[in-house]
VOSE-892252 format. One line per 2 residues: their letters; for each residue x, y, z of C-alpha. Coordinates in steps of 0.2 Angstrom, whole numbers, plus 5000, padded with zeros to 4 digits. Layout:
BEGIN
a> X/Y/Z; ...
//
This chain:
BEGIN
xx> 5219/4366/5114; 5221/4385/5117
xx> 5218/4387/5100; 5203/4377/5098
xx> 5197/4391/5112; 5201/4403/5104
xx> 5188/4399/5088; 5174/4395/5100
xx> 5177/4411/5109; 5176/4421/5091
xx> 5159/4419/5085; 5154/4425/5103
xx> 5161/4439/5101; 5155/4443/5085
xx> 5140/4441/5090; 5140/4452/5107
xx> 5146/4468/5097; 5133/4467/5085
xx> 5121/4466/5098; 5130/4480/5107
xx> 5128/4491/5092; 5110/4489/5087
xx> 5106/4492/5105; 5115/4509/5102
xx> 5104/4511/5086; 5087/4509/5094
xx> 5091/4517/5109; 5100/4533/5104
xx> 5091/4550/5109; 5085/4561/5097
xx> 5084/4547/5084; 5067/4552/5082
xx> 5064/4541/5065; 5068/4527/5074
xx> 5057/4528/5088; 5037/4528/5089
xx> 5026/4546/5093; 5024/4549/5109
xx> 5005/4554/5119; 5010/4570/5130
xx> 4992/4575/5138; 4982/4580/5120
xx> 4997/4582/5109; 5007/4566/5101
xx> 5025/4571/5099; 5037/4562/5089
xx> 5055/4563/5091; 5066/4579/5101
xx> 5072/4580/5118; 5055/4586/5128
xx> 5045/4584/5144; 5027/4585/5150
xx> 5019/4592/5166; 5001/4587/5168
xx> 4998/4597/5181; 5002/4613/5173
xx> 4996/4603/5156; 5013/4613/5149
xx> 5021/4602/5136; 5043/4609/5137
xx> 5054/4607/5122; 5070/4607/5130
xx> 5084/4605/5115; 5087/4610/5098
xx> 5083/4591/5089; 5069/4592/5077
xx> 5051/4589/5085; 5034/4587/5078
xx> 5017/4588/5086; 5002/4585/5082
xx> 4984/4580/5091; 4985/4564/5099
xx> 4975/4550/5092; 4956/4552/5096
xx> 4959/4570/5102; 4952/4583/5090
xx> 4956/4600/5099; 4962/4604/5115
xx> 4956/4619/5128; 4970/4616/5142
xx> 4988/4608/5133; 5001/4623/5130
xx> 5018/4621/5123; 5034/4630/5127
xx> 5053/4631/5121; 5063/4633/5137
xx> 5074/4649/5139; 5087/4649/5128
xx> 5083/4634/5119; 5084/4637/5097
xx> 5069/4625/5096; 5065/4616/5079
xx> 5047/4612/5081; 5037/4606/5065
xx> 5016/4610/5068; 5004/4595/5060
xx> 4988/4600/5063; 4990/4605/5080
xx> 4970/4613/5086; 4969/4622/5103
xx> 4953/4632/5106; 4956/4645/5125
xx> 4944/4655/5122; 4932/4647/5133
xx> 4932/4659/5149; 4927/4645/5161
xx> 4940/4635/5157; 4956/4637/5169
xx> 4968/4639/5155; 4959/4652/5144
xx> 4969/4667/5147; 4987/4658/5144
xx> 4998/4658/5126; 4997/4642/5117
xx> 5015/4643/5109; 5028/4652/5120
xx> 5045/4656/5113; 5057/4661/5129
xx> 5048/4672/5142; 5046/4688/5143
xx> 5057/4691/5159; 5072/4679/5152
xx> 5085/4688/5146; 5088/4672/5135
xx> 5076/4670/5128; 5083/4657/5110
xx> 5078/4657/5091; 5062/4644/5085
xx> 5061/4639/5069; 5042/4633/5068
xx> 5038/4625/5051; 5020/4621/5047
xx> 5018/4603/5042; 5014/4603/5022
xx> 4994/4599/5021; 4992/4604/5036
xx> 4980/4617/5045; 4986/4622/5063
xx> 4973/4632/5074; 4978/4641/5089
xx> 4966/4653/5098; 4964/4663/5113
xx> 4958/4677/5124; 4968/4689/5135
xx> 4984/4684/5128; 4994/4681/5112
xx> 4991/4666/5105; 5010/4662/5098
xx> 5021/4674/5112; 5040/4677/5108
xx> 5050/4683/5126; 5063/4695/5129
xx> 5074/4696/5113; 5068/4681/5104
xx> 5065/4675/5090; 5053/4666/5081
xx> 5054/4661/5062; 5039/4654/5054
xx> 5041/4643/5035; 5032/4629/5027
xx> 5018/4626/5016; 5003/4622/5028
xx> 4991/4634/5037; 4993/4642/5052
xx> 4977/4653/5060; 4978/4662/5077
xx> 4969/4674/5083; 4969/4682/5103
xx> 4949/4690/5107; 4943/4703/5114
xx> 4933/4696/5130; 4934/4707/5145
xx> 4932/4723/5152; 4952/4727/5156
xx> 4956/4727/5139; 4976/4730/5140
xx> 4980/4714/5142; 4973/4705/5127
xx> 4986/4699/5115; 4991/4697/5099
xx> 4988/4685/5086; 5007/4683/5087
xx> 5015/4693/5099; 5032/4698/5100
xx> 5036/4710/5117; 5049/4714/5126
xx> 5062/4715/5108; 5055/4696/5104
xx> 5056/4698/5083; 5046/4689/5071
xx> 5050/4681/5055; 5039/4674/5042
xx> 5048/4666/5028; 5033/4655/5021
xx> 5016/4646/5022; 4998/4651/5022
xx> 4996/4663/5041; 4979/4669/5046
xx> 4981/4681/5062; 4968/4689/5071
xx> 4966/4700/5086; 4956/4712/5097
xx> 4957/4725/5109; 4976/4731/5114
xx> 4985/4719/5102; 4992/4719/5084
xx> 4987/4707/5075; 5006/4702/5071
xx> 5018/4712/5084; 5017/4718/5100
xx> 5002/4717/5113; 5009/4721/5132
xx> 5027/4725/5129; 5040/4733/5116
xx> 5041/4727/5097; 5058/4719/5094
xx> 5055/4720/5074; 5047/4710/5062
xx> 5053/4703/5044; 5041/4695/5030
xx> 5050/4688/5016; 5037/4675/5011
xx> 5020/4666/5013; 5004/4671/5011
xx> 5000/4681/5027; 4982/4691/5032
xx> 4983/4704/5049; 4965/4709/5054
xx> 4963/4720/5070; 4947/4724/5078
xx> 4950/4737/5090; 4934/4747/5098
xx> 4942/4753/5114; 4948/4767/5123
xx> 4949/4773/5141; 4952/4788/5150
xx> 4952/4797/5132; 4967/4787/5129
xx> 4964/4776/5112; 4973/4759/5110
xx> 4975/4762/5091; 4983/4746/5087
xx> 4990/4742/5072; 4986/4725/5060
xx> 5007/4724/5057; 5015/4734/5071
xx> 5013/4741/5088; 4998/4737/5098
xx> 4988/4749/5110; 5000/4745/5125
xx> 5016/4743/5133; 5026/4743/5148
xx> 5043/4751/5150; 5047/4769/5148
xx> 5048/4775/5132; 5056/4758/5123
xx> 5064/4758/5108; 5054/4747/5096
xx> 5063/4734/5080; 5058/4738/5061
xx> 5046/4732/5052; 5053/4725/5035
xx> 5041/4718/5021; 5054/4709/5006
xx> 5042/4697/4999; 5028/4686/5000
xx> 5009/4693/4999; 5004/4703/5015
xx> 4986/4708/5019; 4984/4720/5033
xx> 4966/4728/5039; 4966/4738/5056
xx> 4949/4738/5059; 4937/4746/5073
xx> 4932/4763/5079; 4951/4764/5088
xx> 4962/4756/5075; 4978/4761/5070
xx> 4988/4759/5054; 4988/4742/5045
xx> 5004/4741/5043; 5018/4752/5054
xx> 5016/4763/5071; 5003/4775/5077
xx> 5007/4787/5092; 4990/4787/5098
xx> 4990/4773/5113; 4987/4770/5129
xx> 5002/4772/5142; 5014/4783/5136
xx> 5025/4786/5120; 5038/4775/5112
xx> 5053/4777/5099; 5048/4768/5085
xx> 5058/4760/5074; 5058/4760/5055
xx> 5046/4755/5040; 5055/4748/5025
xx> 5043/4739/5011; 5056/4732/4997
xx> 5046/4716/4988; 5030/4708/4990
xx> 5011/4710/4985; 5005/4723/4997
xx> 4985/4727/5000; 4982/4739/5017
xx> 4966/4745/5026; 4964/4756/5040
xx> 4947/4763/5048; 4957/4775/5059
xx> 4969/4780/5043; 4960/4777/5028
xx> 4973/4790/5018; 4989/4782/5025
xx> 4984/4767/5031; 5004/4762/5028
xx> 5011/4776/5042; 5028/4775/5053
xx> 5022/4791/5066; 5039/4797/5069
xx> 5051/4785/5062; 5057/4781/5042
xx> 5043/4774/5030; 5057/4768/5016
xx> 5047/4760/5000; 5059/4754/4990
xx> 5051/4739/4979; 5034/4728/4978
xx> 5015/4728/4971; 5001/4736/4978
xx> 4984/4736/4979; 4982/4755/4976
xx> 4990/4770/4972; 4994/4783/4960
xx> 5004/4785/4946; 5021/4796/4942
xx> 5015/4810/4932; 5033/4817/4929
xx> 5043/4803/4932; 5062/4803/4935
xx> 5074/4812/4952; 5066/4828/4950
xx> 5049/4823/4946; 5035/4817/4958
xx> 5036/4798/4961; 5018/4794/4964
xx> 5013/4786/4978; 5006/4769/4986
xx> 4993/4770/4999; 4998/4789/5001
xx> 5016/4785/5004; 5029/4792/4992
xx> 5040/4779/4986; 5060/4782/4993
xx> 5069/4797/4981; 5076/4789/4965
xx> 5059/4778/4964; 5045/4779/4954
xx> 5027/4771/4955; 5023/4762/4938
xx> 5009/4752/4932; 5010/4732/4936
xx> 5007/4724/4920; 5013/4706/4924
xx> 4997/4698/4917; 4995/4686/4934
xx> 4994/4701/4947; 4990/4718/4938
xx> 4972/4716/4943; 4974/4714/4960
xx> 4989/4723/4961; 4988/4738/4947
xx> 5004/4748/4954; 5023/4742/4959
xx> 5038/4754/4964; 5056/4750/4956
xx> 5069/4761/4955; 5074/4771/4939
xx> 5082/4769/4925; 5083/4786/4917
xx> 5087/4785/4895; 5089/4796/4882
xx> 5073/4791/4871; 5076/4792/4852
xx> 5062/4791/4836; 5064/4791/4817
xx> 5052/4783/4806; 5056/4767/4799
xx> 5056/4764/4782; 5041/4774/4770
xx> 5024/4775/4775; 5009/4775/4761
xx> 4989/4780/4765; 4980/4766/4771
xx> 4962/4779/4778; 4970/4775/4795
xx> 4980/4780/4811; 4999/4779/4804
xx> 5004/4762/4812; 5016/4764/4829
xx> 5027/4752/4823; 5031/4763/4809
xx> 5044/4773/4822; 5059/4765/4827
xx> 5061/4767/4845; 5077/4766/4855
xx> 5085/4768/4870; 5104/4764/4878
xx> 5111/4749/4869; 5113/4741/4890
xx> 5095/4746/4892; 5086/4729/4895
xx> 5070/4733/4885; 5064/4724/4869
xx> 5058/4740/4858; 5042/4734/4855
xx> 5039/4738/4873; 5043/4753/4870
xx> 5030/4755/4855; 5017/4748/4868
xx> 5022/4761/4881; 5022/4776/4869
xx> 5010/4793/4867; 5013/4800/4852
xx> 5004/4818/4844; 5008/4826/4829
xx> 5008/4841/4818; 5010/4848/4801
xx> 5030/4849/4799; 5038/4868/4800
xx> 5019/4875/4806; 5025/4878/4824
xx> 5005/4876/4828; 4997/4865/4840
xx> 5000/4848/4842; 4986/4835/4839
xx> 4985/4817/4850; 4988/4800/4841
xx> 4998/4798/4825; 4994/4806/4809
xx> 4981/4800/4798; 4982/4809/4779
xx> 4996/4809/4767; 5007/4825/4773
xx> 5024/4828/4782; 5023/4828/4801
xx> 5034/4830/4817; 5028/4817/4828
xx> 5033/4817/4846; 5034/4804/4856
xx> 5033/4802/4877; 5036/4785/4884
xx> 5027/4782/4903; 5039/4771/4916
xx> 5038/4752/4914; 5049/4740/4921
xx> 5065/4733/4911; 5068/4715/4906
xx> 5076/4710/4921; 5059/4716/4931
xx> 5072/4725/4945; 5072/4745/4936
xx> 5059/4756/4929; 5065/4765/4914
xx> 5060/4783/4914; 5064/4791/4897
xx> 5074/4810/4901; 5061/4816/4890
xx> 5053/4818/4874; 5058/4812/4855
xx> 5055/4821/4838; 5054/4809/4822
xx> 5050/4819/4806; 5037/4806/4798
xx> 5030/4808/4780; 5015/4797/4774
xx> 5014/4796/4755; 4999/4797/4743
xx> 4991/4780/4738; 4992/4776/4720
xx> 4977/4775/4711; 4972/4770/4693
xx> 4955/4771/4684; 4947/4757/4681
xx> 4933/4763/4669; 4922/4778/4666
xx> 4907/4779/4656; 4899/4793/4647
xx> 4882/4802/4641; 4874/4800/4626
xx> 4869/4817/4618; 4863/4827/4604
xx> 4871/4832/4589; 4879/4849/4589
xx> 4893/4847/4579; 4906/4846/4593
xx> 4919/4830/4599; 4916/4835/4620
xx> 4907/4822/4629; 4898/4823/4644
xx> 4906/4813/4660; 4895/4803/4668
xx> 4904/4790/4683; 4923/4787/4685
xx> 4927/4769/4693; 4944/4770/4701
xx> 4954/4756/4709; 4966/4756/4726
xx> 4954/4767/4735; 4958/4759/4752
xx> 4945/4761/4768; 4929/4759/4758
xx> 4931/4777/4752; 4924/4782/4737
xx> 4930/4800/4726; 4916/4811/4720
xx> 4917/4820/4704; 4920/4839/4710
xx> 4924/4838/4726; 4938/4824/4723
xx> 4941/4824/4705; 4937/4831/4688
xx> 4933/4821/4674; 4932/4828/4655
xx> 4926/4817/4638; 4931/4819/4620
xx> 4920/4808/4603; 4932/4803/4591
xx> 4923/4816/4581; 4906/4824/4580
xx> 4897/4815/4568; 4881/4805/4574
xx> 4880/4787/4577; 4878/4774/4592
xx> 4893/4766/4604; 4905/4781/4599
xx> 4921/4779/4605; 4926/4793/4620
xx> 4942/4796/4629; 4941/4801/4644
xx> 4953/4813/4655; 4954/4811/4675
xx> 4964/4821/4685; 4964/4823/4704
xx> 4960/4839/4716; 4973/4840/4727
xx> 4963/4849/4741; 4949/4834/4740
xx> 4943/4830/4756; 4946/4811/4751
xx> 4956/4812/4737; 4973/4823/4745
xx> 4976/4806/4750; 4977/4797/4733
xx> 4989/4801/4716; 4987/4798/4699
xx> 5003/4793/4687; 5007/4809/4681
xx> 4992/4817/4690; 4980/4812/4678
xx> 4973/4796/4669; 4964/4792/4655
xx> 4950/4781/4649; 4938/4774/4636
xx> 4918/4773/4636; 4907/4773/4623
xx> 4892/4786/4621; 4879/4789/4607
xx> 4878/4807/4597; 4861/4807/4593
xx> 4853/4812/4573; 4849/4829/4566
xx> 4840/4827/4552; 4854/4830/4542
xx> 4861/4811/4544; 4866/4801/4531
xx> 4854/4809/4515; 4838/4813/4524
xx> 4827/4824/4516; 4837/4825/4500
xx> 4841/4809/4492; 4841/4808/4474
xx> 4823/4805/4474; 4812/4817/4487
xx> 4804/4830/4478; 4809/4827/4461
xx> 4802/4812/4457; 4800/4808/4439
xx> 4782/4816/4437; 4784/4833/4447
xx> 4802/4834/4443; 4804/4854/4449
xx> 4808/4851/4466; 4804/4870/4471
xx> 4796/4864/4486; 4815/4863/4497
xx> 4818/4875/4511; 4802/4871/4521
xx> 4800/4880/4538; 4816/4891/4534
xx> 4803/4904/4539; 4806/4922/4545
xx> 4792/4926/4557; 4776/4918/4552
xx> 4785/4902/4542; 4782/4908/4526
xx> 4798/4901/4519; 4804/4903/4503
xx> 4802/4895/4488; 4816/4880/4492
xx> 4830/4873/4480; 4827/4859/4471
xx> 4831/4843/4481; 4833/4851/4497
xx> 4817/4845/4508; 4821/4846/4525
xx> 4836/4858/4526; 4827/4871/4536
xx> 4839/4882/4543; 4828/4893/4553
xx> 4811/4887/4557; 4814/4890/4576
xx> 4813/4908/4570; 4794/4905/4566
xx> 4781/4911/4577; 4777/4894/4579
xx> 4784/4882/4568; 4772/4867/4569
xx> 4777/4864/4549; 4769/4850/4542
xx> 4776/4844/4525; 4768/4830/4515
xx> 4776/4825/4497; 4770/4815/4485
xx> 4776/4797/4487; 4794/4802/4492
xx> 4800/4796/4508; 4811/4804/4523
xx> 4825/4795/4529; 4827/4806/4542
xx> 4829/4802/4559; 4825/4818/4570
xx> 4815/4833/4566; 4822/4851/4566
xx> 4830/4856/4583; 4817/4869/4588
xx> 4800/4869/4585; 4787/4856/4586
xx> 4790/4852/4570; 4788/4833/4562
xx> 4791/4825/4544; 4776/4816/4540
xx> 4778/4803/4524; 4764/4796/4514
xx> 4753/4794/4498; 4747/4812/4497
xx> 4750/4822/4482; 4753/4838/4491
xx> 4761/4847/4506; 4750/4858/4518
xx> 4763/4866/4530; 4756/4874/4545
xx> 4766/4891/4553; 4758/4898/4566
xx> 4739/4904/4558; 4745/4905/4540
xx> 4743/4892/4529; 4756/4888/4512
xx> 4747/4874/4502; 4764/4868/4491
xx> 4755/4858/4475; 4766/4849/4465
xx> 4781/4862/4464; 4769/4877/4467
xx> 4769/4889/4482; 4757/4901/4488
xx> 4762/4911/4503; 4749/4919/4515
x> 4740/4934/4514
//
C-alpha cells in the first residue's frame, strides 16, 4: 500500500517543479526578451530595471541591465518626457527612434536635459553606454540646456550604427546658460566610438563639450560625427567664444582643470560659427567668467575637416595647453617642402604636425579629394638610382621606369611607387652646367638626379622621406636607321660618272620625324659610267651629320649607307654615230665630204672647210657671235639626238641639195662639197 503511494505521489511532483521552474522563467527580472515593452508616459521601454514618475514626466534607469526605448505606440515626439541614469548607475541604454522636441518656450519642460547621465553635483556620477538602434534616427532638442548632459565625472560612451541628432538653441537673453548639443561639465567625459552624430548648439555651449561647467575630456575613435556652433554673443566685453569640439563660453569654478580632447578615428566635422566663435576643434581663452587650465589636444587617426569664423587660420588651436597631431586626413593644409627631422613638416589647418612627422599628400583613391593631406610619421632611407638595362631613341622623354629605384630592403614600398613619386632633372655628363627638369630626351650621356616626395609605406602607418637625393649615370643610344631607297636626277652629258641626289627614304625614323638633306644628312650619286642612255644605274652614298638637329639621334651601319636609283644621262650629238655615219656627206654622187666641221666657227662662224665624214662635230660653235648654224645636206640623214651644247643651233634633215648655214650676219652657202666664206 505504501508503495502504491508513493507512485501516485511522483507524477505530482513532477509536475509541481516544472511549474515551479517556468514560473521562475517568466518571471525573472531583467529577462527582458521574455517579457513584453512596457508604456512609461511617451516612451515604450522594453526590458531593464527602471521607474517612471509622471509627475516629473522623468523616466529613471536605475540598474545596469540592458534597456531600450523608443516612442510609444501612437506617440510621434514628445515635448515633456526626459530620461535619466541614476547616480552611480553604468547604464546600458539602446536609443530606437527616440524624438523629443523642448524647444517650445511655453511648454513647462523646455529648458531641462532630455538625457541626463549622473548629475552634476553627484560625486558618483557612473558610466552609460548608449548604443543607437541600427536604422534608427534619434532626435533630441532643446533650449537653455544641453540636450544629452553627462554629471560630475561621468561618463558617457556613444556606438552603434543609427543616427543620433541634438542640438541646444539659443532662445534667451541670459545666454550663459544655454547648453550644449552634448554637454559634459563638471569632468563628465564623452566618448564616441560609432554611429552617424549631428550636434548643434548656440550661445555659451560647444556643440560637443562643456556649456556651464568644466570639460572632463573627450575621445573620438569612430562614427561619423558633425559639431556646428553658432555663437553671436558677448556681454560686458566679455566674448563667449565657444568652441564646435571643446570648451564652451562659460563655467563655474575657479580656474578648473579641463580633460583632453583626443581624435583617433572616425570622420569628425567641426564649424564654430557666429561673430563670437571659438576654435572648431580645441580651447579658446576668450570666455566669459574667468580663465581655466586647459587640457591637451592630440589628433592621432580619422578624417579631419575644421571651420572657424573667429580663427579662420587655426581653426584647430589648444590656447595654452599641447596641440599633438600625430596621425589622420585632413581637409587642408600644406605640404612638407623639406621633409625629414630637420626639415619643415608642413602643416594641417595651420598646425605643425608633432616633430618626427611630416604632412604628405593623401592618395588613397576613396578620400584624396575630400581629404588631400594626412600626417604619418617618418620613415627616413637612403634613395638609390642606376639605369636599368640600355636605353635607345624613341623622340621622347626617356621612360622613368628606365631607372631602377631602391630603398632599404625592410622598407615596405613596391618600387614602382617610388618611380610614381620621383622628380627627375638632368644634364650633359662631366658639364657641371645647369640642370634641366624632366628626363632626358636626345641620344647623349647624362647624370640624371632623382628626389623622391613623402608618401606612405605599404603598411599605410609611415611616410618615407628619402635622406636625400640619387645620381644615376644614364646613356640613351642612337636609333638604327637604314635607307630604304633614294632616287636620282636625270642630267646632261658632260662626260662624268657623278649623279645629282635627289630624295633619300630612310626607315626607323621613330616620332614622325623626317631627315633633311643638309641639315641632317649628305647624299652623293655615282653612273656606272658617263656614257648617255635612259634608266642608268646609280649608287648612291648616304652618310649622317652628327650635329643634325633630328639626325644626332639616329646611326647608320658604319656611318654611312648606300643605294641604288636609276637616272637618264641625256645625248650630245655625239651619241651613237650621229652626224657621221658612213653615209652623211659622202653619199655616192657628192662623194667629197668637205663640208664636216660646220659651226667650229672662231667669231663670225666662218668654220673651216670640215673633214670628210665629219658633219656635226662642231667643237666650238658656241665661240660664234651667234651660232644659229643651219646645215642642210643633200638626202643624208642625222641620227642625232641633241644639237651642239651652246648656241641655238639645230640640224635640220631634208631633200635639199645644199647647206645654207647662218653665223651671225654672214652667210656660207656650202654646194655639193664647195664652200665660200663671207666677205
Amino acid at each position: 500500500m505504501k508503495e502504491r503511494l508513493m507512485r501516485r505521489k511522483a507524477p505530482r511532483r513532477a509536475l509541481l517543479m516544472f511549474a515551479l521552474v517556468l514560473a521562475a522563467l517568466v518571471f525573472a527580472p531583467g529577462r527582458a526578451a521574455l517579457a513584453e515593452p512596457v508604456t512609461a508616459g511617451d516612451y515604450s521601454v522594453d526590458g531593464g530595471d527602471w521607474s517612471y514618475d509622471a509627475n516629473q514626466h522623468l523616466l529613471t534607469i536605475l540598474t545596469g541591465t540592458e534597456v531600450t526605448i523608443s516612442m510609444a505606440d501612437g506617440v510621434e515626439q514628445t515635448a515633456s518626457d526626459r530620461i535619466a541614469v541614476a547616480d552611480g548607475v553604468d547604464a546600458n541604454v539602446t536609443l530606437d527612434g527616440v524624438n523629443a522636441d523642448f524647444t517650445d518656450i511655453n511648454a513647462s519642460k523646455s529648458s531641462y536635459n532630455i538625457l541626463t547621465i549622473g548629475s552634476p553635483a553627484s560625486p558618483t556620477s557612473g558610466g552609460t553606454r548608449l548604443t543607437l538602434a541600427a536604422g534608427s534616427v534619434n532626435r533630441l532638442r532643446t533650449t537653455m540646456s544641453d540636450a544629452i548632459s553627462v554629471g560630475n565625472k561621468g561618463t558617457l560612451t556613444i556606438g552603434g550604427t543609427g543616427e543620433l541628432d541634438v542640438e541646444s538653441t539659443d532662445y534667451s537673453s541670459y545666454h550663459y546658460p544655454n547648453g550644449s548639443g552634448i554637454g559634459a561639465n563638471y569632468g563628465g567625459f564623452i566618448v564616441i566610438e560609432g554611429g552617424t552624430i549631428n550636434a548643434r548648439a548656440q550661445g555659451a555651449g560647444a556643440a560637443i563639450g562643456s556649456s556651464q561647467g568644466y570639460l572632463g575630456g573627450i575621445r573620438i575613435s569612430g562614427g561619423d560625427v558633425t559639431a556646428t556652433t553658432d555663437s553671436d554673443f558677448y556681454t560686458s566685453g566679455n566674448s563667449y567664444n565657444a568652441s564646435a569640439i571643446g570648451n564652451g563660453g562659460y563655467f563655474a569654478g575657479s580656474n578648473p582643470q579641463y580633460g583632453d580632447i583626443v581624435i583617433e578615428g572616425g570622420t569628425v566635422s567641426a564649424k564654430a560659427g557666429g561673430s563670437q566663435s571659438g576654435a572648431a576643434i580645441g580651447y579658446y581663452p576668450a570666455y566669459y567668467g574667468g580663465s581655466f587650465t586647459p587640457g591637451d589636444v592630440s589628433i592621432t587617426g580619422g578624417y579631419i575637416t575644421a571651420a572657424s569664423n573667429g580663427l579662420p587660420a587655426t581653426p584647430i588651436l589648444d590656447a595654452g595647453g599641447k596641440l599633438s597631431i600625430t596621425g589622420g586626413f585632413f581637409g587642408a593644409g600644406t605640404l612638407s617642402v623639406t621633409p625629414g627631422d630637420d626639415g619643415d613638416r608642413g602643416a594641417v589647418y595651420g598646425a605643425e604636425p608633432d616633430p618626427g612627422y611630416t604632412v604628405i599628400a593623401d592618395e588613397e583613391p576613396d578620400s584624396k579629394a575630400a581629404y588631400p593631406v594626412r600626417v604619418l610619421k617618418n620613415d627616413p632611407y637612403d634613395l638609390s638610382a642606376a639605369q636599368d638595362g640600355p636605353a635607345v631613341y624613341d623622340a621622347g622623354a626617356l621612360d622613368p621606369e628606365a631607372i631602377a629605384l631602391g630603398a632599404r630592403a625592410d622598407v615596405a614600398v613596391d618600387p614602382a611607387e617610388l618611380t610614381d613619386h620621383a622628380t627627375f632633372r638632368h644634364r650633359s655628363q662631366g658639364t657641371g652646367g645647369p640642370w634641366t627638369d624632366g628626363l632626358p630626351e636626345d641620344a647623349g650621356a647624362y647624370e640624371v638626379e632623382v628626389t623622391e616626395r613623402p608618401f606612405a609605406d605599404g603598411t599605410g602607418k609611415l611616410a618615407l622621406i628619402p635622406r636625400g637625393a640619387a645620381i644615376a649615370e644614364v646613356t640613351i643610344d642612337r636609333r638604327p636607321l637604314e635607307v630604304a631607297s633614294a632616287s636620282a636626277a636625270p642630267k646632261a652629258y658632260d662626260g662624268k660618272t657623278d649623279a645629282s641626289v635627289s630624295g633619300v627614304e630612310f626607315t626607323g625614323l621613330v616620332g614622325g620625324e623626317h631627315l633633311w638633306p643638309g641639315e641632317d644628312y649628305e647624299a652623293t650619286g655615282s653612273f656606272a659610267d658617263a656614257e648617255p642612255g635612259q634608266d642608268k644605274n646609280v649608287v648612291v652614298t648616304v652618310s649622317l651629320r652628327q650635329d643634325g638637329p633630328r639626325s644626332r639621334n639616329y646611326i647608320l651601319s658604319e656611318g654611312h649607307a648606300s643605294a641604288n636609283a636609276t637616272a637618264g644621262i641625256l645625248g650630245d650629238g655625239h651619241d651613237g654615230h650621229d652626224g657621221r655615219d658612213g653615209k652623211d656627206g659622202r653619199d655616192g654622187r657628192d662623194g667629197n665630204g668637205h663640208d664636216g666641221r660646220d659651226g667650229r666657227d672662231g667669231k663670225n662662224g666662218a668654220g673651216t672647210i670640215g673633214q670628210k665624214g665629219e658633219n656635226g662635230k662642231n667643237g666650238t660653235s658656241a665661240s660664234g657671235a651667234r651660232g644659229d648654224a643651219v646645215a642642210r645636206k643633200g638626202d643624208a640623214k642625222v641620227r642625232g639626238s641633241k644639237m651642239p651644247s651652246t648656241g641655238d643651233a639645230a640640224w635640220i634633215a631634208g631633200g635639199a641639195s645644199t647647206a645654207l648655214l647662218v653665223a651671225g650676219s654672214c652667210f656660207i652657202v656650202l654646194s655639193r662639197g664647195k664652200a665660200l666664206r663671207c666677205k
